[in-house]
C-alpha positions as CSV (number, residue, x, y, z in Angstrom):
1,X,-96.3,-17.6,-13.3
2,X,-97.1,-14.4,-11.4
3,X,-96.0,-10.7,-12.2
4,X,-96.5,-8.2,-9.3
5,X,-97.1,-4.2,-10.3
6,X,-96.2,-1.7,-8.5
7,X,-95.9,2.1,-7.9
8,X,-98.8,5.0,-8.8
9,X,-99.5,7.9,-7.3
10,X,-100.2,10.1,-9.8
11,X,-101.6,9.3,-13.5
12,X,-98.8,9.5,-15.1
13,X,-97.3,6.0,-13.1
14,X,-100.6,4.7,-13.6
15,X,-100.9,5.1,-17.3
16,X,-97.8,3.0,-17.4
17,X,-98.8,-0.2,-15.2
18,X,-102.2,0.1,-17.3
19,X,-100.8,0.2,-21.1
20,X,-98.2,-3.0,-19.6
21,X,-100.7,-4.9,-17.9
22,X,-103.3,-5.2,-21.1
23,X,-100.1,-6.9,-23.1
24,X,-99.9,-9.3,-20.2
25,X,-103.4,-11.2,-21.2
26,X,-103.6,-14.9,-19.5
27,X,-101.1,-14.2,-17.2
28,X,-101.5,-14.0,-13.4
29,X,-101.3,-10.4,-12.3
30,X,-101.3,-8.3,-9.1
31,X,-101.4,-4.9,-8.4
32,X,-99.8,-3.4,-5.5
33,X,-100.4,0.4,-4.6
34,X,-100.8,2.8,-1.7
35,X,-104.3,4.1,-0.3
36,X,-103.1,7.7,-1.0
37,X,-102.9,9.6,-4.5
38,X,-105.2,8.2,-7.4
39,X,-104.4,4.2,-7.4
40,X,-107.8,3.4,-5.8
41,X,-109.7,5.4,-8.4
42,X,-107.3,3.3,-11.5
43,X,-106.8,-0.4,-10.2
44,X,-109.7,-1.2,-7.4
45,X,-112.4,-2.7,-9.9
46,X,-109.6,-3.7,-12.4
47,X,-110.8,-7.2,-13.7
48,X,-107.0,-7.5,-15.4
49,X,-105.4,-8.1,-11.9
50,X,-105.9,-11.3,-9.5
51,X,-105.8,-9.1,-6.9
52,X,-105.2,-5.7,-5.8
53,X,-103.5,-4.5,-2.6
54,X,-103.3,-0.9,-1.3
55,X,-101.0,-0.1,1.9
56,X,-100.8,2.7,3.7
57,X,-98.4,4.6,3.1
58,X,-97.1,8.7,2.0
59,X,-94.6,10.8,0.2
60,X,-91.2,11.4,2.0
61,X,-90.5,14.1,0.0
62,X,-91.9,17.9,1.4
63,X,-92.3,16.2,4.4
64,X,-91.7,18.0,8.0
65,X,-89.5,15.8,10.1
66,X,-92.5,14.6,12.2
67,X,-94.0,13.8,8.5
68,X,-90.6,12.0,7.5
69,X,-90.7,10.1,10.6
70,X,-94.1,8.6,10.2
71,X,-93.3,8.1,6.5
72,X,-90.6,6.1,7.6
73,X,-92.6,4.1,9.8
74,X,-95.6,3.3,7.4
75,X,-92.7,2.4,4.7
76,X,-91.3,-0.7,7.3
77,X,-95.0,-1.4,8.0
78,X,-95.9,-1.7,4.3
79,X,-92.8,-3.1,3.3
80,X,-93.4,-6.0,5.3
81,X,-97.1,-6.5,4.2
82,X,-96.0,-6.9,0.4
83,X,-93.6,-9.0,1.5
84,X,-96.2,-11.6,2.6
85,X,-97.7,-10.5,-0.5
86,X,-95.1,-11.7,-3.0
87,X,-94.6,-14.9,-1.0
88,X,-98.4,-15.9,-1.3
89,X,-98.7,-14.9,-4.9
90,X,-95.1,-16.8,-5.5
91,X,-94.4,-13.7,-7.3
92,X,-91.5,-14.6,-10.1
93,X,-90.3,-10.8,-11.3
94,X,-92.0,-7.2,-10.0
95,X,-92.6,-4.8,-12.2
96,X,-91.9,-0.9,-10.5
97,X,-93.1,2.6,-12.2
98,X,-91.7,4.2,-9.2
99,X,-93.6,7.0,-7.1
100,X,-94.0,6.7,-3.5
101,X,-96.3,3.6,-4.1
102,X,-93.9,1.9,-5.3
103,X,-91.4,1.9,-2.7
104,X,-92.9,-1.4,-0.1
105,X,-92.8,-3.6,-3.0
106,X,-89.3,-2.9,-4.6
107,X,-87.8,-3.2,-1.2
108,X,-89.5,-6.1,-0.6
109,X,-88.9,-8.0,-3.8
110,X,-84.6,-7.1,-3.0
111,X,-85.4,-8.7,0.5
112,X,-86.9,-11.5,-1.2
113,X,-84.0,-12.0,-4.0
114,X,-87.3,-11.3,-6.5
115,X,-85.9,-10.1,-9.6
116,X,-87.0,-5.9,-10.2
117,X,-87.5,-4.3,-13.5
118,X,-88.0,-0.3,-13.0
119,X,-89.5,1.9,-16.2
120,X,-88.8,5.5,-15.7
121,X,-91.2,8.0,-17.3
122,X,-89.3,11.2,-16.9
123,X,-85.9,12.8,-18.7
124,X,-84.8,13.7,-14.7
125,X,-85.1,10.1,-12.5
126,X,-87.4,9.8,-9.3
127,X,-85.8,9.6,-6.1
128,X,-86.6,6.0,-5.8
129,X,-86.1,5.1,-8.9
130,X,-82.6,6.5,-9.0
131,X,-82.0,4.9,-5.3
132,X,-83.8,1.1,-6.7
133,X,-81.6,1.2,-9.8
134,X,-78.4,-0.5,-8.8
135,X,-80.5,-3.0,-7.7
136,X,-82.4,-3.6,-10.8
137,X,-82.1,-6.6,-13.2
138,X,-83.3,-3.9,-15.9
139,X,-83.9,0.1,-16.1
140,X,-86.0,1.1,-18.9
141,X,-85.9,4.5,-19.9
142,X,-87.0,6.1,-23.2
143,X,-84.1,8.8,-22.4
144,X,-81.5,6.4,-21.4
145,X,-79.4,5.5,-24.4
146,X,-78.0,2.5,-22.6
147,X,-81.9,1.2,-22.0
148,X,-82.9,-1.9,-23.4
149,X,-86.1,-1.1,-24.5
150,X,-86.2,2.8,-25.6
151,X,-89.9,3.0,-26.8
152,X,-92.4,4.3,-24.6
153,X,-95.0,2.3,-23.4
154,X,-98.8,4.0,-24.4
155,X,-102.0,2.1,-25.4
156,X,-101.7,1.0,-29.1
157,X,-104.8,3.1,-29.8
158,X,-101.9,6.9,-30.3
159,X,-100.7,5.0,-32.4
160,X,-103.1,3.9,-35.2
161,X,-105.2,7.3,-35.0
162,X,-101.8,9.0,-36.0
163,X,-101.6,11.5,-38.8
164,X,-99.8,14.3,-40.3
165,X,-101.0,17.9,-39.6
166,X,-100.5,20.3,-42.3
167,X,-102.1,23.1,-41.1
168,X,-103.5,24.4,-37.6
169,X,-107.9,23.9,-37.8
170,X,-107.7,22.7,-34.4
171,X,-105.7,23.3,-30.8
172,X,-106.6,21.4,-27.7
173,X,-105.4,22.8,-24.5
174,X,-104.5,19.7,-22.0
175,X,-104.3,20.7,-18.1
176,X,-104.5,17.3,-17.3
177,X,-108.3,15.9,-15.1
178,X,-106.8,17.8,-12.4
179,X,-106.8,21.1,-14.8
180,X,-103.6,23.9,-15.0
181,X,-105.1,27.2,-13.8
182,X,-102.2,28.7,-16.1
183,X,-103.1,26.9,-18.9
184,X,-106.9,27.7,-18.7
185,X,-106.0,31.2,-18.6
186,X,-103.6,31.4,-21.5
187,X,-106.6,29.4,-23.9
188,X,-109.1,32.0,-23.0
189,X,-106.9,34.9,-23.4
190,X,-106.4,33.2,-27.3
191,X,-109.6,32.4,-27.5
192,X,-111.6,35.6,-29.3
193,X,-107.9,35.5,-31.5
194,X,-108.3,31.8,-32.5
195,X,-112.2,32.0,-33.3
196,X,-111.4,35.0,-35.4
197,X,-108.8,32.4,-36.9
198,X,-111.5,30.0,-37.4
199,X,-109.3,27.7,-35.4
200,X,-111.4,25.2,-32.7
201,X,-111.0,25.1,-29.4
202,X,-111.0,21.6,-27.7
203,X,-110.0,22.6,-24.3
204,X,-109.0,19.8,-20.5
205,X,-109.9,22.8,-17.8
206,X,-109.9,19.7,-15.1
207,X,-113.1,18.6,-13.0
208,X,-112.7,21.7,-10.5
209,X,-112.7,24.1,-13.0
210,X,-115.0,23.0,-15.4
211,X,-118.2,24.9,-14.6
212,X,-116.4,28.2,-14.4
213,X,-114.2,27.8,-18.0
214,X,-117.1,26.8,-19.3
215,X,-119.5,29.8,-18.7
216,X,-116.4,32.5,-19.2
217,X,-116.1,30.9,-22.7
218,X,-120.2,31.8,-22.7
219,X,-119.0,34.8,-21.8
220,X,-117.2,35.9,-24.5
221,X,-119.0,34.1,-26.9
222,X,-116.7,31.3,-28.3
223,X,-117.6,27.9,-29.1
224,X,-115.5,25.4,-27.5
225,X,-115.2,21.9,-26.5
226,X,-114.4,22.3,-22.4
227,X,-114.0,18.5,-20.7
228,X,-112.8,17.7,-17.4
229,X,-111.9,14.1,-17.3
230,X,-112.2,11.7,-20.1
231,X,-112.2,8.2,-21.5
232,X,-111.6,10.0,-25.6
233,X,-108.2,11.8,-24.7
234,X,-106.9,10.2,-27.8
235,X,-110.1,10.9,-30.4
236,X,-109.6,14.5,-28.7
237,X,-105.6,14.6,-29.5
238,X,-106.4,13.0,-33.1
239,X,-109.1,15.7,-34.4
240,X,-106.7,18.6,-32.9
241,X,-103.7,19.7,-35.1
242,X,-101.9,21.8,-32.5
243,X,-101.5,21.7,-28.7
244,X,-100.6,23.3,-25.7
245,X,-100.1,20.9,-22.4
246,X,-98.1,20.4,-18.9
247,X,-94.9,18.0,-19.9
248,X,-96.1,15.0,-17.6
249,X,-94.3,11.7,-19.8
250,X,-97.5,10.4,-20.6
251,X,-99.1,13.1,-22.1
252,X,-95.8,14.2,-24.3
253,X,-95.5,10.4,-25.5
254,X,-99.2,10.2,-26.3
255,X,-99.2,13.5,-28.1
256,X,-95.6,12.7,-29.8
257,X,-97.2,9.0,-31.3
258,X,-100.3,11.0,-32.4
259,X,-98.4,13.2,-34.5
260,X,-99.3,16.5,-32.9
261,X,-97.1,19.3,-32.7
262,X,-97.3,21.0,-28.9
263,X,-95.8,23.9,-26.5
264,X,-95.1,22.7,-23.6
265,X,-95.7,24.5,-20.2
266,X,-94.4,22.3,-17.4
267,X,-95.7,22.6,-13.9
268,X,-93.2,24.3,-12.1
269,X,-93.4,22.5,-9.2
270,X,-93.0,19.0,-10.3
271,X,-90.5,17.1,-8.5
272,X,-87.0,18.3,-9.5
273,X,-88.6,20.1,-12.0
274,X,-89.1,16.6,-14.2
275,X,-91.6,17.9,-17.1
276,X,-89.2,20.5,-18.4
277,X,-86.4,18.2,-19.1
278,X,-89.3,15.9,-20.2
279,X,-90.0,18.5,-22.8
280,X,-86.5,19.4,-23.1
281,X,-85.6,16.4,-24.4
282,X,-88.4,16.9,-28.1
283,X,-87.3,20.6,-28.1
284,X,-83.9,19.5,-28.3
285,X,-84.5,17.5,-31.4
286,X,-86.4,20.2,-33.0
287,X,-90.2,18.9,-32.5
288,X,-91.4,21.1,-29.8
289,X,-91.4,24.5,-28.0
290,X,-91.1,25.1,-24.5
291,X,-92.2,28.1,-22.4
292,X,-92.2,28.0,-18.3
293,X,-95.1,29.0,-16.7
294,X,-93.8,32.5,-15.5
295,X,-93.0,33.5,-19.3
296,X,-95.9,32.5,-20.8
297,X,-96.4,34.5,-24.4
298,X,-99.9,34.6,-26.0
299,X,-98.2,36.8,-29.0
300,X,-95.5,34.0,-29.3
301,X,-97.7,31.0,-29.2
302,X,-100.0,32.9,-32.1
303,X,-97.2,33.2,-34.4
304,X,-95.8,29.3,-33.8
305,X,-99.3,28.9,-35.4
306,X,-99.3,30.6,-38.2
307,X,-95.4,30.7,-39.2
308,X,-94.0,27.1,-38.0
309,X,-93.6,24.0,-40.5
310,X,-96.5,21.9,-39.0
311,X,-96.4,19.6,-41.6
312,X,-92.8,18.8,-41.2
313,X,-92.3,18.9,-37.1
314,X,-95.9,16.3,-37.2
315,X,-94.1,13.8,-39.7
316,X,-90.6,13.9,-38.2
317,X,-92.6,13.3,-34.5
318,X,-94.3,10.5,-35.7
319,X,-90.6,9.2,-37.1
320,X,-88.9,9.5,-34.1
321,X,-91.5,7.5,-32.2
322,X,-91.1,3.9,-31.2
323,X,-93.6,1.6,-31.3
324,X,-94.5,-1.4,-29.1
325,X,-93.0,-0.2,-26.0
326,X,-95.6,-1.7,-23.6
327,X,-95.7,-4.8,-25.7
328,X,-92.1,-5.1,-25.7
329,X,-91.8,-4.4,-21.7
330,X,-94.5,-7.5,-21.5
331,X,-92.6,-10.1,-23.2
332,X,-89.6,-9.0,-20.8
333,X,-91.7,-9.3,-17.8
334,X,-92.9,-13.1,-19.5
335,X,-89.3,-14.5,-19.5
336,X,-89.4,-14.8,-15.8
């Protein structure tokens, strides 16, 4: 049996097609991306996949209409590639994420009658997954109260370093590897604050920014743990008791099965503005606090800290929290 995965872009696809793929040992898998965004850097070397394919192709959306045209064009180009694909792989069921990555491969597994099961990772649906979904033999959502599998697939490893927080020792501050220039500012305008607090700083300033977060924290004379990309996200979400982060799925999953209360801050240019809904949907239920970029309050965020029920919010996050997801999406991908 062979299981094709597909779609990337941006980490927050690719966390996906990674936590899936590891609960799909012994099986024959292929990865099928696009040359642009970050699926080189995740899947190239991956040992986990038979092969690996990357076609050329680019975002439709923010596109000029010269830019929509040859996205068009590389779309029918690529589409037709991964059609050969599936066919010499004898590809049984494809397995889409969405992002423009995905977008050959699920319209080449509909030309080929190949079954397509689509996960979703944001409260507000992608473009192609919303467009793909008729055509689906199953949409997995963790917002969808109609999906079959609700639980959200992240490595196993959130899970069993969960705790309960019953006090604030420790914030991290997560701009994702790419950084959140909003988000470095806010930590270093609560930094001096915090210290005095004798709260620690663990701090994701992204690659690009690292240098310069890390000599203004010099600066000012506070200790603090500055990182750009890493390998320890979840040792670094485990030891901190508080955070404040973007609302990419991933991250608000990872930090929800980890126990860890959070602010969200989405980016306010995400595509239909998915990571407020995102955190929307916790702050809804209680378990989370959002603030858009444009009305970000240092005062505010201070007193979540020192007046909020951390204990409670950490133990009802950890209730709410389904395990398995990834496993569960695996054993749905085996029945084909």
């Amino acid at each position: 049996m062979s299981i094709a995965m597909t779609g990337g872009g941006t980490g927050g696809h690719l966390a996906i097609i990674k936590a899936v793929k590891e609960e799909l040992s012994g099986e024959d898998i292929i990865y099928i991306g696009s040359t642009k965004g970050q699926d080189k850097a995740w899947f190239k070397n991956d040992k986990d996949f038979k092969s690996s394919y990357f076609l050329d192709t680019q975002g439709f959306v923010n596109q000029g209409i010269l830019g929509r045209f040859k996205s068009i064009f590389m779309l029918i180009r690529a589409t037709l590639k991964a059609r050969k694909i599936l066919k010499e792989h004898n590809i049984k069921v494809v397995f889409c994420v969405g992002g423009f990555s995905a977008a050959p491969t699920s319209f080449a597994s509909k030309l080929l009658g190949i079954p397509l099961v689509i996960h979703e990772q944001n409260a507000h649906i992608g473009s192609l997954n919303r467009l793909l979904k008729p055509y689906s033999e199953y949409f997995i959502s963790s917002y969808d109260k109609d999906s079959l599998i609700k639980a959200y697939p992240i490595k196993k490893e959130f899970f069993q370093k969960a705790r309960v927080r019953d006090k604030v020792k420790t914030i991290i501050f997560l701009g994702g590897s790419q950084g959140a220039v909003a988000i470095n500012e806010l930590a270093l305008k609560l930094a001096r604050r915090l210290d005095d607090m004798n709260i620690k700083i663990i701090h994701q300033a992204g690659e690009r920014n690292l240098v310069e977060v890390k000599q203004l924290y010099r600066d000012i004379n506070v200790k603090a743990t500055v990182f750009g990309f890493t390998d320890k996200l979840s040792s670094y979400m485990q030891e901190a008791d508080f955070a404040v982060a973007r609302a990419g799925a991933s991250t608000l999953w990872e930090l929800s099965a980890i126990g860890c209360p959070t602010v969200f801050i989405p980016y306010p240019y995400a595509a239909s503005d998915h990571q407020y809904y995102n955190a929307k949907f916790l702050a809804d239920k209680g378990v989370a606090w959002i603030m858009r970029e444009d009305d970000i309050n240092s005062s505010k965020i201070l007193k979540i800290i020192e007046k909020e029920d951390i204990h409670s919010i950490s133990k009802k996050l950890q209730s709410m929290i389904e395990k398995d997801g990834a496993l569960k999406i695996a054993k749905l991908l085996k029945k084909y």
